[in-house]
C-alpha positions as CSV (number, residue, x, y, z in Angstrom):
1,X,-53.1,-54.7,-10.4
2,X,-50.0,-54.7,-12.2
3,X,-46.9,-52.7,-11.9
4,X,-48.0,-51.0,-14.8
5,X,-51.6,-50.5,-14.6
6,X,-50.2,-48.9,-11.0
7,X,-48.1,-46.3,-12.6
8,X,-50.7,-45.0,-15.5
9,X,-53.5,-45.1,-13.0
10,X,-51.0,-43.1,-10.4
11,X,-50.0,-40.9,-13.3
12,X,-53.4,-40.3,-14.4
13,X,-54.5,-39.4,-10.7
14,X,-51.7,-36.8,-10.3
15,X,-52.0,-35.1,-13.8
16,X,-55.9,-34.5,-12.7
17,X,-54.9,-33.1,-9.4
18,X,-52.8,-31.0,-11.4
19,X,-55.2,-29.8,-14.3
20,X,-57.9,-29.1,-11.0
21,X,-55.5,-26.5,-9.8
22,X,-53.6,-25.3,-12.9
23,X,-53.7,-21.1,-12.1
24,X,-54.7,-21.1,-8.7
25,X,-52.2,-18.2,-7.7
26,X,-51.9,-16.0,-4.4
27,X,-50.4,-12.1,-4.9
28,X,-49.9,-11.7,-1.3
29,X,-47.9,-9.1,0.2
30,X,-48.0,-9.8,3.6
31,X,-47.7,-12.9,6.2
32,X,-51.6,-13.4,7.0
33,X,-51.6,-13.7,2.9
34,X,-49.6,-16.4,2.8
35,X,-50.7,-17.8,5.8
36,X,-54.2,-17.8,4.5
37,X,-53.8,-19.2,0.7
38,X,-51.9,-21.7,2.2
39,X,-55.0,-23.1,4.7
40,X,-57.3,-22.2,1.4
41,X,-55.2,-24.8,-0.7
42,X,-55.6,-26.9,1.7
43,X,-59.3,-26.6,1.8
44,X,-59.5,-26.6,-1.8
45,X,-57.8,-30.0,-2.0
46,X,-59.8,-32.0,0.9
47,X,-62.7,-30.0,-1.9
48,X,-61.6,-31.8,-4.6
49,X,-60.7,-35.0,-2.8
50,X,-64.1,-35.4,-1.1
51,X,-66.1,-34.7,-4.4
52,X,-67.6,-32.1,-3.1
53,X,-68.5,-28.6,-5.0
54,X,-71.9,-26.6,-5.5
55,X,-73.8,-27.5,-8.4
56,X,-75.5,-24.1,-9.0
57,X,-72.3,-21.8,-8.7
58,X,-68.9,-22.1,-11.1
59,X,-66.0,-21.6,-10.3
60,X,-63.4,-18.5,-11.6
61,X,-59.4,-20.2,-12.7
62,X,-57.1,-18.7,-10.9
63,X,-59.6,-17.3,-8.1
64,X,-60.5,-19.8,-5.9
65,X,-62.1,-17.9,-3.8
66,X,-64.6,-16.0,-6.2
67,X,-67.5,-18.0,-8.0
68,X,-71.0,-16.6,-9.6
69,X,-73.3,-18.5,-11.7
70,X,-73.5,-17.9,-15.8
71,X,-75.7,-14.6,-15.4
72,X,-73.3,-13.1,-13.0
73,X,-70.5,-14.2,-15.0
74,X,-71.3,-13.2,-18.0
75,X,-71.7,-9.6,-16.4
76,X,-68.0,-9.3,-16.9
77,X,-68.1,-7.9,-20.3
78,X,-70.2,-5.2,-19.3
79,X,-68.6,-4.0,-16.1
80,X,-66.7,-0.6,-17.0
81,X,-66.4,1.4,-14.2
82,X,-64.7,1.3,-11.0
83,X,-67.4,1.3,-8.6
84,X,-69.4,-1.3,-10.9
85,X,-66.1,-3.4,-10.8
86,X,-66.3,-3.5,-6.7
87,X,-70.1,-4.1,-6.4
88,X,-69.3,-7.4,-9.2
89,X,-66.2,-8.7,-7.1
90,X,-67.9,-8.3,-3.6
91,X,-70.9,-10.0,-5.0
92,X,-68.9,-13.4,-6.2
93,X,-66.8,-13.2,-2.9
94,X,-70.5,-13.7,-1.2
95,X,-71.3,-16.4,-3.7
96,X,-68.6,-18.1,-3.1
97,X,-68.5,-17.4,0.8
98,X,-72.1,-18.8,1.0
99,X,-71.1,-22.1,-1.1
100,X,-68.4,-22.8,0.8
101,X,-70.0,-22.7,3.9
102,X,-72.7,-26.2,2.7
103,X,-69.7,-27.4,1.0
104,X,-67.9,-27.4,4.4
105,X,-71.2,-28.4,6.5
106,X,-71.1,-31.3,4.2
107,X,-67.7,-32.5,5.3
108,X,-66.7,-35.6,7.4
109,X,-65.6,-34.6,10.6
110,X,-62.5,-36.3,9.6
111,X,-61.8,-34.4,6.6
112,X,-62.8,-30.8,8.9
113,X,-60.7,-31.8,11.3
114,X,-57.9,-31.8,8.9
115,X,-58.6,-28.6,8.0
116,X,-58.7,-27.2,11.4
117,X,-55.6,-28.6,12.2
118,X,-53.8,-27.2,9.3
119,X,-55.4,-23.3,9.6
120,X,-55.1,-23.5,13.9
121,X,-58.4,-22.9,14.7
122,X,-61.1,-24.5,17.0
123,X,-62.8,-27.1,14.9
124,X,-66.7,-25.9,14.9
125,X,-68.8,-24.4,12.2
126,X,-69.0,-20.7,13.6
127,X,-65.0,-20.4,14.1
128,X,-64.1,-21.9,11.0
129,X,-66.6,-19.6,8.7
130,X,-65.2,-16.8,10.5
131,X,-61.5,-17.6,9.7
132,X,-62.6,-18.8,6.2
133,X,-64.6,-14.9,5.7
134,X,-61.5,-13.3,7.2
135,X,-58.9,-15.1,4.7
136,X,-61.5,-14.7,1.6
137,X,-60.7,-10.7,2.1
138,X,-57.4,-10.7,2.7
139,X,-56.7,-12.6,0.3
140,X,-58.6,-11.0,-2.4
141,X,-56.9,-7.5,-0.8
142,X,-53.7,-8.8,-1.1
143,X,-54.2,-9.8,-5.4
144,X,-55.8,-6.5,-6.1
145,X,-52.4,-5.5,-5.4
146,X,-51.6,-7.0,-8.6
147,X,-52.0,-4.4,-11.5
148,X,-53.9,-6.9,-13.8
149,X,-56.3,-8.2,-11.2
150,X,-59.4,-6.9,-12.8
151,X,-58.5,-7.4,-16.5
152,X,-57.6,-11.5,-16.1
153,X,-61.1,-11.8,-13.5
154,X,-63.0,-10.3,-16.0
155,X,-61.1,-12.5,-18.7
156,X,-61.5,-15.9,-16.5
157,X,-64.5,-15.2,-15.8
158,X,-65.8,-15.4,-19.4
159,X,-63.8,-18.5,-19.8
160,X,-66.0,-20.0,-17.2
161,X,-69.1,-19.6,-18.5
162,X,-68.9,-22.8,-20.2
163,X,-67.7,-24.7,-16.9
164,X,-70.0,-27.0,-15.1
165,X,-70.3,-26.7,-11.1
166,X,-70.4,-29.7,-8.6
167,X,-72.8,-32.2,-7.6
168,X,-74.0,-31.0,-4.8
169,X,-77.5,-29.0,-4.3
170,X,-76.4,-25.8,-2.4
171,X,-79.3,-23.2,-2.7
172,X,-82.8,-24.0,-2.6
173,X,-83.9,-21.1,-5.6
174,X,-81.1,-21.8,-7.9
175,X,-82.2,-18.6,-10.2
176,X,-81.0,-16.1,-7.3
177,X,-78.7,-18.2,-5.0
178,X,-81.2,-17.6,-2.2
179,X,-81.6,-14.2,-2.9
180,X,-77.9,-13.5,-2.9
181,X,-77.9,-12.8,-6.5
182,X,-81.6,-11.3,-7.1
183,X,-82.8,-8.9,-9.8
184,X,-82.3,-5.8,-7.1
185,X,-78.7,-7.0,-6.3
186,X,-77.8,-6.9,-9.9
187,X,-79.3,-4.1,-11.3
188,X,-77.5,-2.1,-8.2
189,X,-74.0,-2.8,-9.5
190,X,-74.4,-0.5,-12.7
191,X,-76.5,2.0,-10.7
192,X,-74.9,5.7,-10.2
193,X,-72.9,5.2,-6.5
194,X,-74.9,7.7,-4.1
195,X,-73.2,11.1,-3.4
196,X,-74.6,11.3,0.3
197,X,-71.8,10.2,2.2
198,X,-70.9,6.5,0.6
199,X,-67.4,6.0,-1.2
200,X,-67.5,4.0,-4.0
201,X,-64.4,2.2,-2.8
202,X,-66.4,0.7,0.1
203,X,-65.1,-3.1,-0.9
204,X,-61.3,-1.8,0.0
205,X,-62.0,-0.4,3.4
206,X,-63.6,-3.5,4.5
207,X,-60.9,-5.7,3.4
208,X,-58.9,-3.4,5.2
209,X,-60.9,-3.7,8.3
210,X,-60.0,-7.4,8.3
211,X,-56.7,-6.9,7.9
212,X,-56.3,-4.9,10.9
213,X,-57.7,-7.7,13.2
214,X,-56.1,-10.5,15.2
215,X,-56.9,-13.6,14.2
């Protein structure tokens, strides 16, 4: 390989890195924010490195840590209210929580390892989707902080329609994610919230929840 064949190819390596990650950004407020956006770019890179990404989910630019197939998606332009916005967002933080998981079974152990290393944790499956859960809401709890949070989702999210998802087969009924994403789930997120004792802003006290514990 020449000298210059070496430079286009490196060039043409780091401007697709680039263009994978292009408005991947973290509103945190708070150091377990930036703690945690930091491990998930690192995840998302060893991701992207590795080839590996779900097939039957796509992803959301600028929310790496939100994804929902073209049905759920497409739900965007529909969702008006506030309650209908949280049952939407907590549903493609499942989706994505759930892909992520067979992406991450399908590591090396090398590649976990690396992963582990960088977040601090003990390296087996349990401990790591438990740190991985924990930084998906605070994370997502510390963006909502950003005023235009729900307009550029719903925006992105659109956009994405037309995106295609990974290679690799991560739920065996691709039509409801495994029952993730059945007919009852979605009809539920534009039904009236119940008046007997449940607050529509359910989502935001979990995330707060998290929050509040020790790593």
């Amino acid at each position: 390989m020449t000298k210059i064949t070496a430079a286009i190819f490196f060039v043409l390596i780091t401007t697709s890195f680039v263009y994978a990650f292009d408005g991947v950004h973290f509103h945190y407020s708070h150091t377990k924010g930036k703690k945690c956006a930091e491990d998930w770019l690192v995840m998302e890179e060893i991701f992207y490195n590795s080839n590996i990404r779900c097939e039957e989910v796509l992803p959301i630019e600028g929310f790496p840590y939100l994804r929902g197939n073209k049905e759920i998606l497409t739900l965007a332009s529909k969702i008006s209210s506030k309650y209908a916005a949280h049952k939407w967002l907590e549903l493609l933080r499942r989706i994505d929580l759930q892909a992520r998981y067979a992406e991450l079974d399908a590591l090396s152990q090398k590649e976990l390892k690396k992963f582990c290393s960088k977040a601090g944790i003990d390296c087996f499956q349990g401990r790591i989707r438990a740190y991985v859960a924990r930084c998906s809401a605070i994370i997502m709890g510390d963006e909502k902080s950003n005023h235009d949070f729900m307009k550029v989702l719903k925006k992105n999210a659109m956009l994405s329609v037309n995106k295609k998802g990974g290679k690799a087969r991560c739920f065996h009924d691709p039509e409801s994610l495994d029952g993730i994403a059945g007919m009852d789930v979605l009809s539920s997120i534009f039904a009236p919230p119940s008046t007997v004792g449940v607050s529509s802003n359910l989502l935001q006290k979990k995330i707060m929840l998290q929050k509040s514990k020790p790593y």
